[in-house]
Jmol script that loads the backbone (N, CA, C; Angstrom):
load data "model"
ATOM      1  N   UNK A   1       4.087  -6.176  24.889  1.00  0.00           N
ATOM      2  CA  UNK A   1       3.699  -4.942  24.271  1.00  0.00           C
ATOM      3  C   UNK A   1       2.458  -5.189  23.409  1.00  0.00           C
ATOM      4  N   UNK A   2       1.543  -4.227  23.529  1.00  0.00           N
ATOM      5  CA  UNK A   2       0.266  -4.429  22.780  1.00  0.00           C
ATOM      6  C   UNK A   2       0.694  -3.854  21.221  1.00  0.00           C
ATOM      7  N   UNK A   3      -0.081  -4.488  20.350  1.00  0.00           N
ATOM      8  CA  UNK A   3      -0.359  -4.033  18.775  1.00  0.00           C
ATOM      9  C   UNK A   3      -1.395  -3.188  18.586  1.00  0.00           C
ATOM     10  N   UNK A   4      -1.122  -2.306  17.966  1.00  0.00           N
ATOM     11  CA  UNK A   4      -2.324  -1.327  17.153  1.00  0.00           C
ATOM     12  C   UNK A   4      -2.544  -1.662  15.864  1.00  0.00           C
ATOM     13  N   UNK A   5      -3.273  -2.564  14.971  1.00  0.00           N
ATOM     14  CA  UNK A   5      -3.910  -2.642  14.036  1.00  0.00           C
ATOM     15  C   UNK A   5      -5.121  -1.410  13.308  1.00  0.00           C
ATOM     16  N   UNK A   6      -4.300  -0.791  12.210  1.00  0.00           N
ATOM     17  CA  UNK A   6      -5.388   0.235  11.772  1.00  0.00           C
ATOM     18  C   UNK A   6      -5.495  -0.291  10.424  1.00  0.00           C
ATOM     19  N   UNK A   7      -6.773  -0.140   9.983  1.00  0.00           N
ATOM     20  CA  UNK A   7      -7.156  -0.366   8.296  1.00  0.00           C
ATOM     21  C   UNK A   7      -7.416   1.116   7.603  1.00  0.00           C
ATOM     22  N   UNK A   8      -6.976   1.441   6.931  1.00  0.00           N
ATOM     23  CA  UNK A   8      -7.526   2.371   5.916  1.00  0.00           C
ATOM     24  C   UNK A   8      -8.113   2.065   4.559  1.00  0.00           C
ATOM     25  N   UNK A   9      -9.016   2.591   4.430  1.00  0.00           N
ATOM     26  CA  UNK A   9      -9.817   2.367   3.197  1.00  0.00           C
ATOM     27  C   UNK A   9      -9.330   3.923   1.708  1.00  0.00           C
ATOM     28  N   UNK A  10      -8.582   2.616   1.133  1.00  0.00           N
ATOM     29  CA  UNK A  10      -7.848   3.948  -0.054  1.00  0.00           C
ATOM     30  C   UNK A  10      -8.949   4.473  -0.837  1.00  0.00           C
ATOM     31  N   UNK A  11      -9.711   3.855  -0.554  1.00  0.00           N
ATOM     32  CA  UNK A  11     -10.961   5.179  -1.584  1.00  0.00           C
ATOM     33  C   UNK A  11     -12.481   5.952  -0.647  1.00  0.00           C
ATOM     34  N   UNK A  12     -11.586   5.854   0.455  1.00  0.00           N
ATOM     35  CA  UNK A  12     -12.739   6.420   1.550  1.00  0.00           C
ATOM     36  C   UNK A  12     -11.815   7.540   2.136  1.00  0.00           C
ATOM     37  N   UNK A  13     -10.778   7.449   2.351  1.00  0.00           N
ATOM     38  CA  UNK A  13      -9.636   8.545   2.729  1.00  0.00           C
ATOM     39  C   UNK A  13      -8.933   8.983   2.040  1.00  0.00           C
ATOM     40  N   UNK A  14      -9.037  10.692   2.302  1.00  0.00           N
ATOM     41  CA  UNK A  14      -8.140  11.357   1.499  1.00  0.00           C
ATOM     42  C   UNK A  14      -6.253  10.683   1.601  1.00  0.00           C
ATOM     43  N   UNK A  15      -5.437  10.837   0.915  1.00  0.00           N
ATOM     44  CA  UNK A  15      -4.108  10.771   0.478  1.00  0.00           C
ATOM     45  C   UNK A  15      -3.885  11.471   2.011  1.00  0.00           C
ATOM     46  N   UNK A  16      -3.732  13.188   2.058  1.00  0.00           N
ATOM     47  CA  UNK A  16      -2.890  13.570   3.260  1.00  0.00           C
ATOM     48  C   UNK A  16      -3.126  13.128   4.530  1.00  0.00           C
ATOM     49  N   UNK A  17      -4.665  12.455   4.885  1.00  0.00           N
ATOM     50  CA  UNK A  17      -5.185  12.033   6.144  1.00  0.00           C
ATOM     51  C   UNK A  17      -4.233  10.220   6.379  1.00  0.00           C
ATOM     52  N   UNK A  18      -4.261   9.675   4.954  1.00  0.00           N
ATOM     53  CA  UNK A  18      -3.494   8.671   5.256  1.00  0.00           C
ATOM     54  C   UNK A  18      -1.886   8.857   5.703  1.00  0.00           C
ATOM     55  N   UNK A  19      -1.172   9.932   4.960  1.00  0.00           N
ATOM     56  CA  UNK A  19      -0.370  10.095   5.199  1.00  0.00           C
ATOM     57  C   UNK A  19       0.287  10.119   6.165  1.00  0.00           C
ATOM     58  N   UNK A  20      -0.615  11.373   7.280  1.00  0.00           N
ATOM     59  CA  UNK A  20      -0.534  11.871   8.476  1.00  0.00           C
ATOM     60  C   UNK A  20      -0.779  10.697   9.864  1.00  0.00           C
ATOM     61  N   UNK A  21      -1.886   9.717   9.249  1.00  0.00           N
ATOM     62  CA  UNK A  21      -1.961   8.288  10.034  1.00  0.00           C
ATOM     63  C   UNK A  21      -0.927   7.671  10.144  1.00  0.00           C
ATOM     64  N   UNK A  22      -0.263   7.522   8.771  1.00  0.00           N
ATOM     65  CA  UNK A  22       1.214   6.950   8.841  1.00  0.00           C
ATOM     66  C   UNK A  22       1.988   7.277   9.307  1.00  0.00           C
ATOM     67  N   UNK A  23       2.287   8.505   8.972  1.00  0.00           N
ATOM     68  CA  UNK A  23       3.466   9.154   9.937  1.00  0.00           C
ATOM     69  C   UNK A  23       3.589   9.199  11.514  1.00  0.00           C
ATOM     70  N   UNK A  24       2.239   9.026  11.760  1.00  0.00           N
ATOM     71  CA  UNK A  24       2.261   8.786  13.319  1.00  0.00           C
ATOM     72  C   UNK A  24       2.183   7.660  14.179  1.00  0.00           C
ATOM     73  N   UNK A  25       2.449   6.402  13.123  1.00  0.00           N
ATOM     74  CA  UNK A  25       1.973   5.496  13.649  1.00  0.00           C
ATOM     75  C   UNK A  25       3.524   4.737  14.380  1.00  0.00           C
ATOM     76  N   UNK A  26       3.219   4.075  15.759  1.00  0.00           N
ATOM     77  CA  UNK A  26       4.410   4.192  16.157  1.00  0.00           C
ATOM     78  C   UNK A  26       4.911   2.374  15.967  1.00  0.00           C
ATOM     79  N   UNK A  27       6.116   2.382  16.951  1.00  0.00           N
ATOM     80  CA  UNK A  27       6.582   0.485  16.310  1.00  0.00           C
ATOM     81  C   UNK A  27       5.851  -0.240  16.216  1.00  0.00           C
ATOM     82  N   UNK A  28       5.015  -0.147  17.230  1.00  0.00           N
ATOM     83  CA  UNK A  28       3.991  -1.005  17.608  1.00  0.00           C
ATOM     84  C   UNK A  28       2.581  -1.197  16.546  1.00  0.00           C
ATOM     85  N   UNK A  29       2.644  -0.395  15.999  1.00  0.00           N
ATOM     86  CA  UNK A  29       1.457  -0.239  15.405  1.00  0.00           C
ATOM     87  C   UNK A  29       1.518  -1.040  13.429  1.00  0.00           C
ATOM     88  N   UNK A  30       0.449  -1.175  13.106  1.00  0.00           N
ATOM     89  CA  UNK A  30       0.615  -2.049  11.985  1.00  0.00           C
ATOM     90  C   UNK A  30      -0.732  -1.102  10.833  1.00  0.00           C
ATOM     91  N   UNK A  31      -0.142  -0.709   9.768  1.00  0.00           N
ATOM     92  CA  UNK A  31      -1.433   0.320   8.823  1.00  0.00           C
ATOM     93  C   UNK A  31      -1.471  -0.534   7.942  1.00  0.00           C
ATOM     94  N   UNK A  32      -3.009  -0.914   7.868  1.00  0.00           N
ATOM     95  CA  UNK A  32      -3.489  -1.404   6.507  1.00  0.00           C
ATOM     96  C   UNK A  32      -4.238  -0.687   5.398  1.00  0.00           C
ATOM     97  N   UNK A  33      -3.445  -0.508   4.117  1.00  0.00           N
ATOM     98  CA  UNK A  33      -4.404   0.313   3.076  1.00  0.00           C
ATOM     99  C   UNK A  33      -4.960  -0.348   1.813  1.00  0.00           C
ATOM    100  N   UNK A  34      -5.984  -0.638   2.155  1.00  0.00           N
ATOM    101  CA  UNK A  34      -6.985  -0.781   0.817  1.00  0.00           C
ATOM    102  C   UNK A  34      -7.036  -0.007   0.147  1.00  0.00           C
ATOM    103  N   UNK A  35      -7.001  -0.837  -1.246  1.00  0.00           N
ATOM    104  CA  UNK A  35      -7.116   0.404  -2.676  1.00  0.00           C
ATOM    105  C   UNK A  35      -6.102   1.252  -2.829  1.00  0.00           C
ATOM    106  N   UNK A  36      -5.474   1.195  -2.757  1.00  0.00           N
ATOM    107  CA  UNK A  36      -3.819   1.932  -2.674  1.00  0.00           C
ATOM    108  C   UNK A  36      -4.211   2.776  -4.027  1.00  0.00           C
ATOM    109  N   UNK A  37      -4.584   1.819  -5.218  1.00  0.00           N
ATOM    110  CA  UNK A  37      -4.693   2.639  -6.221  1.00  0.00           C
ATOM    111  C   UNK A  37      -5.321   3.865  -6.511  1.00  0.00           C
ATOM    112  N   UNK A  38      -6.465   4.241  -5.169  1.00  0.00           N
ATOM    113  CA  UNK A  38      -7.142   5.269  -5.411  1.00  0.00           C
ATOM    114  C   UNK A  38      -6.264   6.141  -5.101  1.00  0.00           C
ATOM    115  N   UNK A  39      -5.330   6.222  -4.567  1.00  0.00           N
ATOM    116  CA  UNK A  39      -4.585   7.294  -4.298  1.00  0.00           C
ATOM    117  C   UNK A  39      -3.781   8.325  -5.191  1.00  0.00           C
ATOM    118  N   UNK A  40      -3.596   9.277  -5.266  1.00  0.00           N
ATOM    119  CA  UNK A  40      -2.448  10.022  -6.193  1.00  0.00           C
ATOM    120  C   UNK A  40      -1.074   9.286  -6.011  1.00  0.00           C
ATOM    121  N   UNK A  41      -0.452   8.682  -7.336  1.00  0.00           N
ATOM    122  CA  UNK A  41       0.395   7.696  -7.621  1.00  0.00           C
ATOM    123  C   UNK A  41       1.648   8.237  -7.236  1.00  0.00           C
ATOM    124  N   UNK A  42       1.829   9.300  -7.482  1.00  0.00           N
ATOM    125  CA  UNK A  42       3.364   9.967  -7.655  1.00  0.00           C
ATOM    126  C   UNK A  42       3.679  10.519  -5.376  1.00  0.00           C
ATOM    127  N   UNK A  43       2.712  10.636  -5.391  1.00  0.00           N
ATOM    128  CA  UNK A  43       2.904  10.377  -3.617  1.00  0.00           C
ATOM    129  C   UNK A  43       2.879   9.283  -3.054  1.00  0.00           C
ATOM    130  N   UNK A  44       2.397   8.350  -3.285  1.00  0.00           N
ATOM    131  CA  UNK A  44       1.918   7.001  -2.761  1.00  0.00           C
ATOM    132  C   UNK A  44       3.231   6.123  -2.675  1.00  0.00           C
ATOM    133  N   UNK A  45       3.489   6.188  -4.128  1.00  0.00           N
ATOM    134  CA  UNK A  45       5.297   5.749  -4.784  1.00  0.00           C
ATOM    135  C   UNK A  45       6.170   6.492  -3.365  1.00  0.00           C
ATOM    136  N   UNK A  46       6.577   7.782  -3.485  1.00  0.00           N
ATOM    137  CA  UNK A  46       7.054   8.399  -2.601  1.00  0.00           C
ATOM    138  C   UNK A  46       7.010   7.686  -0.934  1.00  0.00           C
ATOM    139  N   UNK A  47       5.835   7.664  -0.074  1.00  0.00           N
ATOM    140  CA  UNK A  47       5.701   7.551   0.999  1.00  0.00           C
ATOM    141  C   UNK A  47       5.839   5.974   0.897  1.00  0.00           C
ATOM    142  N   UNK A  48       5.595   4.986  -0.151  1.00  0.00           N
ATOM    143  CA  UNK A  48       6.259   3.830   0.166  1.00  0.00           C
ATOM    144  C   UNK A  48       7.860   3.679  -0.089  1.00  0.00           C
ATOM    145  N   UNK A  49       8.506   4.575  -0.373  1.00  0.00           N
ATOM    146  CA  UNK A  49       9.941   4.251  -0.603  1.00  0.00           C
ATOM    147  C   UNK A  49      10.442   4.778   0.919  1.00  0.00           C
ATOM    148  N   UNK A  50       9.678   5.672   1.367  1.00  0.00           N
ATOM    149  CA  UNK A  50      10.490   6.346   2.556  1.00  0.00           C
ATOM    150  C   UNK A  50       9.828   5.406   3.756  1.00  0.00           C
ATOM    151  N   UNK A  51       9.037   4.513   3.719  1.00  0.00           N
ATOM    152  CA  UNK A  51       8.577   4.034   5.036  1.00  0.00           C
ATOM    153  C   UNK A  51       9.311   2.988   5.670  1.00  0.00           C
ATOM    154  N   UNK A  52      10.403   2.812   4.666  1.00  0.00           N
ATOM    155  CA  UNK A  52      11.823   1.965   5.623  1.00  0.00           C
ATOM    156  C   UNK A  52      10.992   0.621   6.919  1.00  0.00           C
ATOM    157  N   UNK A  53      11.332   0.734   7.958  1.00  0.00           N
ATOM    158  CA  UNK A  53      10.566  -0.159   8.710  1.00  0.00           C
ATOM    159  C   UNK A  53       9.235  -0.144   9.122  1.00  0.00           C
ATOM    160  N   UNK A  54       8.601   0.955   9.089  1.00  0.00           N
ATOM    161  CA  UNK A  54       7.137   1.079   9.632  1.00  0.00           C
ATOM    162  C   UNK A  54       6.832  -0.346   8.879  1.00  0.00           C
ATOM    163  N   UNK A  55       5.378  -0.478   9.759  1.00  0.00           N
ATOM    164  CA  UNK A  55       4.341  -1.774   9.234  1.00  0.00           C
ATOM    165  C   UNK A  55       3.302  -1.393   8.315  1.00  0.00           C
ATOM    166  N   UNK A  56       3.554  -1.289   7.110  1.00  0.00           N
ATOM    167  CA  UNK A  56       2.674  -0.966   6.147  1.00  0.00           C
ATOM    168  C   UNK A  56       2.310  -2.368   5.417  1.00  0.00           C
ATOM    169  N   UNK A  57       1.092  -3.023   5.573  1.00  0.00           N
ATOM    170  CA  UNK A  57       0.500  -3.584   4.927  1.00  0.00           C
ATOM    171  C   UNK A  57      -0.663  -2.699   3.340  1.00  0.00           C
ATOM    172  N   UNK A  58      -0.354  -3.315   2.278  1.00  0.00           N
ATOM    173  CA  UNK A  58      -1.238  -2.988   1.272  1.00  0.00           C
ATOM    174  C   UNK A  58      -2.289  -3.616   0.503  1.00  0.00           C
ATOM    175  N   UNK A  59      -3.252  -3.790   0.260  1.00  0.00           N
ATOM    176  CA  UNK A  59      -4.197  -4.824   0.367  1.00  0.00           C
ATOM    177  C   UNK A  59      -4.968  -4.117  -1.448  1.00  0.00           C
ATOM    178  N   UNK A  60      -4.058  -4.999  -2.408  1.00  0.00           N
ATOM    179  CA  UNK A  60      -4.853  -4.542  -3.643  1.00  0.00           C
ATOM    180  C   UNK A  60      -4.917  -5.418  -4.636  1.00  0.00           C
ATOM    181  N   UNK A  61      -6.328  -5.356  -4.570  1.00  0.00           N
ATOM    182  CA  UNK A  61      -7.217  -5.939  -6.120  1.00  0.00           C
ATOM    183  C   UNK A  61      -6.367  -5.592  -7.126  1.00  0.00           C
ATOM    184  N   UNK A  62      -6.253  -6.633  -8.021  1.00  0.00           N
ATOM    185  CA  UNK A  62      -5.338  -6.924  -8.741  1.00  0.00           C
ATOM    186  C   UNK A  62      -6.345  -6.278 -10.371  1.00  0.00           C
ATOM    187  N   UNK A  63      -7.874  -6.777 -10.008  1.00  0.00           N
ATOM    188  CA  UNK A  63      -9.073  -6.474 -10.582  1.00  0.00           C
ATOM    189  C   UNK A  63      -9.182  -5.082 -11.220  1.00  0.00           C
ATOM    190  N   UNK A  64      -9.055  -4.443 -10.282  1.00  0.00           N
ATOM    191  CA  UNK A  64      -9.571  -3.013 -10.184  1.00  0.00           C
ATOM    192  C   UNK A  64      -7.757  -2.219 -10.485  1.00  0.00           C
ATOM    193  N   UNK A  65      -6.545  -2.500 -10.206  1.00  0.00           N
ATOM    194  CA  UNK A  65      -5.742  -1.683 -10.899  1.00  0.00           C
ATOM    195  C   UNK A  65      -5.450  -2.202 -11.980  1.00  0.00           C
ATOM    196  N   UNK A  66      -5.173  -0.879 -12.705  1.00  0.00           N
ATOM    197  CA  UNK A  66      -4.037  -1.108 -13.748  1.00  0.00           C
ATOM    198  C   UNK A  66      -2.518  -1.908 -13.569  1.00  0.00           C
ATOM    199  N   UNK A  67      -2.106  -2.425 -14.846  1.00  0.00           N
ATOM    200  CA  UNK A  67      -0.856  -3.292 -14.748  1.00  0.00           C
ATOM    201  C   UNK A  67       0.319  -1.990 -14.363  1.00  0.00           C
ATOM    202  N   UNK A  68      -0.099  -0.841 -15.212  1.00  0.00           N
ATOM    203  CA  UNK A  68       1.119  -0.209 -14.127  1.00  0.00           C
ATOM    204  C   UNK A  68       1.000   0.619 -13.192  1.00  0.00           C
ATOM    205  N   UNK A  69       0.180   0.475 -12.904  1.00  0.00           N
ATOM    206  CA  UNK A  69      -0.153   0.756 -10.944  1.00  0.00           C
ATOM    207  C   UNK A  69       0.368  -0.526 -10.227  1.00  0.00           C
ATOM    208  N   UNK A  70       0.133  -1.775 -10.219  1.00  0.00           N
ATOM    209  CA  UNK A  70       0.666  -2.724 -10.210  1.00  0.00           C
ATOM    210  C   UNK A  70       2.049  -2.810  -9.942  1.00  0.00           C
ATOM    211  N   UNK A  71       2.611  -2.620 -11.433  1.00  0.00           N
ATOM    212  CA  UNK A  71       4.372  -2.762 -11.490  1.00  0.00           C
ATOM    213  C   UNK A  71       4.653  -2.158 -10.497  1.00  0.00           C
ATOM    214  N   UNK A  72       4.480  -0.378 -10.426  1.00  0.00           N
ATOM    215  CA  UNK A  72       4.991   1.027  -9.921  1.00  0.00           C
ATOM    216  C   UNK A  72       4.598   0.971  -8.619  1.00  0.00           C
ATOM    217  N   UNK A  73       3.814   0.145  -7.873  1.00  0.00           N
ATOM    218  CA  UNK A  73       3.242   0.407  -6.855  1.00  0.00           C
ATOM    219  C   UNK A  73       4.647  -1.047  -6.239  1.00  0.00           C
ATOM    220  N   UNK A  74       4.623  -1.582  -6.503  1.00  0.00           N
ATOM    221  CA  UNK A  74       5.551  -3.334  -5.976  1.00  0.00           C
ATOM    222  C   UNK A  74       6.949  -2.707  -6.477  1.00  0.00           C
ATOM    223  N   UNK A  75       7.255  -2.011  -7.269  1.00  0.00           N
ATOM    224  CA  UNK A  75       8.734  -1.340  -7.261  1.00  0.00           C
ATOM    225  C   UNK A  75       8.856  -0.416  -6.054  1.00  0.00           C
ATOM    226  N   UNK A  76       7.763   0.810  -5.888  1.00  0.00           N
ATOM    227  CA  UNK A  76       7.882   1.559  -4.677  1.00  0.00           C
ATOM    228  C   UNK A  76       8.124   1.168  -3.685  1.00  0.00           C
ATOM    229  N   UNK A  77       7.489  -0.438  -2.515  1.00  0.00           N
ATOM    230  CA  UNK A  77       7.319  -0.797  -1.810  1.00  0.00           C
ATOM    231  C   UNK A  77       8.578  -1.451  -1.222  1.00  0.00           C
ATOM    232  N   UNK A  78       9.702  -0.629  -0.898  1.00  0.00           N
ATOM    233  CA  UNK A  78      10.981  -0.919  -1.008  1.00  0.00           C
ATOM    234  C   UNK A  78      11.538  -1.364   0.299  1.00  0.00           C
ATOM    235  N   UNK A  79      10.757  -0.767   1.494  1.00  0.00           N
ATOM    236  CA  UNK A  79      10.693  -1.152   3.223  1.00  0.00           C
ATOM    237  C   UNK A  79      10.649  -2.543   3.361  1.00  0.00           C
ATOM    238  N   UNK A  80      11.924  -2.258   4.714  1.00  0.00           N
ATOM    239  CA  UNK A  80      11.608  -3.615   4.909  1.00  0.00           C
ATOM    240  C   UNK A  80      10.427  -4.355   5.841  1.00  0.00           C
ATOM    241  N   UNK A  81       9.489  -3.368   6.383  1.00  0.00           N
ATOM    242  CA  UNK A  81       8.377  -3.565   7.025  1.00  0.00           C
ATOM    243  C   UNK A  81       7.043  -3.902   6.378  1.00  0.00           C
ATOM    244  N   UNK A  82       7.312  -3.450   4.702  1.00  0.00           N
ATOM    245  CA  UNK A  82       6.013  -3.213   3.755  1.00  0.00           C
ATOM    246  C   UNK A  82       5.431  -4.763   3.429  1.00  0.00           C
ATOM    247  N   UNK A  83       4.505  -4.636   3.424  1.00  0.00           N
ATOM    248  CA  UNK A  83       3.479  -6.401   2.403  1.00  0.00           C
ATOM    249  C   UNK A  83       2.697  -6.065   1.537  1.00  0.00           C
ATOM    250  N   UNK A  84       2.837  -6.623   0.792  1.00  0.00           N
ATOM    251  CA  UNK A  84       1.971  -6.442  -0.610  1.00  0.00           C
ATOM    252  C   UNK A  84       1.105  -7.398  -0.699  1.00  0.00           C
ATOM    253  N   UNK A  85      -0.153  -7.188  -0.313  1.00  0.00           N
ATOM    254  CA  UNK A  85      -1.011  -8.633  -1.077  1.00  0.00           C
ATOM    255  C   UNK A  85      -1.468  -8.120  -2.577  1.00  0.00           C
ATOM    256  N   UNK A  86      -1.496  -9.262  -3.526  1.00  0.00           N
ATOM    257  CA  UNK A  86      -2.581  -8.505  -4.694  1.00  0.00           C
ATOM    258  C   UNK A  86      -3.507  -9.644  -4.988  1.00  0.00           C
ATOM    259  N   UNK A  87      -4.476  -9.281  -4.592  1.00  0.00           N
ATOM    260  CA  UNK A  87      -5.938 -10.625  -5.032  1.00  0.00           C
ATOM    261  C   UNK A  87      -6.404 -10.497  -6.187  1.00  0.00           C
ATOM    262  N   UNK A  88      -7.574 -11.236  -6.739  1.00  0.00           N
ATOM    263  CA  UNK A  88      -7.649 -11.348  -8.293  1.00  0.00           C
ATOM    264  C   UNK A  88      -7.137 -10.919  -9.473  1.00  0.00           C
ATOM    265  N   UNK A  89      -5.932 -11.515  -9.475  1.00  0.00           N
ATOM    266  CA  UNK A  89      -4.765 -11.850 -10.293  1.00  0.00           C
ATOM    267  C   UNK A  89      -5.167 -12.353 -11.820  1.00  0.00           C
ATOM    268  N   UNK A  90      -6.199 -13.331 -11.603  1.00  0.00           N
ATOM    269  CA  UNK A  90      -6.221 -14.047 -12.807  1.00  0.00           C
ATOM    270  C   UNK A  90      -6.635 -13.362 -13.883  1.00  0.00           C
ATOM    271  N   UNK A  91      -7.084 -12.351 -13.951  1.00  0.00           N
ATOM    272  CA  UNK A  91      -7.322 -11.546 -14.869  1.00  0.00           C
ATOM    273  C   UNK A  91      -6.095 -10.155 -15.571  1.00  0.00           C
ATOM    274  N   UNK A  92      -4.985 -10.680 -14.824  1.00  0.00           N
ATOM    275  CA  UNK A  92      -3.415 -10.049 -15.315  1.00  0.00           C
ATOM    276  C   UNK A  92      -2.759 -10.579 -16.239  1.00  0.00           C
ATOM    277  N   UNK A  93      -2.206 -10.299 -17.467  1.00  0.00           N
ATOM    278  CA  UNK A  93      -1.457 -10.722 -17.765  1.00  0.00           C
ATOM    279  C   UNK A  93      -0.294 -11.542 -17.699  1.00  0.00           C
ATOM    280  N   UNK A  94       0.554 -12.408 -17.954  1.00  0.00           N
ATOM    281  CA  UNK A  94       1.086 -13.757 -17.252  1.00  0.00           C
ATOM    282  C   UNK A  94       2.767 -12.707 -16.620  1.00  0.00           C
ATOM    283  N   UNK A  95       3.136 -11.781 -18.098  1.00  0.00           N
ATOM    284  CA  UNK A  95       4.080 -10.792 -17.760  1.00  0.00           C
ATOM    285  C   UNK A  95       3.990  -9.993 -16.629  1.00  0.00           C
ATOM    286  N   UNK A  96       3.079  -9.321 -15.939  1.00  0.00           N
ATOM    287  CA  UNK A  96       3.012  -8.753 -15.385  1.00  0.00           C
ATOM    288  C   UNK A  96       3.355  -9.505 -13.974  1.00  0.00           C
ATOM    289  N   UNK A  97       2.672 -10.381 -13.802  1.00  0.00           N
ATOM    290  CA  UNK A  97       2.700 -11.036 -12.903  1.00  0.00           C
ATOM    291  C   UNK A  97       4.283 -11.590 -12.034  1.00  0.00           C
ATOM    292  N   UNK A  98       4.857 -11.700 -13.519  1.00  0.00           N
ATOM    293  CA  UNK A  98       6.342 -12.347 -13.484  1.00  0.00           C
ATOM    294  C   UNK A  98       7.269 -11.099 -12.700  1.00  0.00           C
TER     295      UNK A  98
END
end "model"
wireframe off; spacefill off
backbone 0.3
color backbone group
């Protein structure tokens, strides 16, 4: 079976266009979103608690969010399909991190 690899860019796409990508994306397929943080938080939270197995990869600068975008975003991410990367870290607090 072939893979579909898609990237989304969270501060180049609107929230409902990602949404609607997601929702359609089928087993096979794998969504990557950059910048998660640009997104409206209180949906974002939402559509990562409900994405259960889909392949949601999240790809966020550790730099550029806030610590509780951070927390709230790695509590949401509750699927068992979801990945969290967070890159430049070193500039987080040691708590946060923990």
């Amino acid at each position: 079976m072939k893979e579909l690899n898609m990237m989304c860019l969270g501060e180049k796409i609107s929230f409902n266009n990602f949404a609607s990508i997601f929702s359609a994306a089928g087993a096979n397929t794998n969504v990557t979103l950059t910048m998660p943080q640009a997104f409206p938080q209180a949906e974002l939270q939402a559509l990562l608690r409900s994405a259960g197995t889909k392949r949601l990869n999240l790809q966020m600068p550790g730099a550029s969010a806030s610590s509780a975008q951070i927390i709230a975003l790695l509590e949401a991410a509750t699927g068992s399909g979801t990945r969290v990367a967070l890159s430049s870290v070193s500039s987080r607090p040691q708590s946060v991190l923990q």
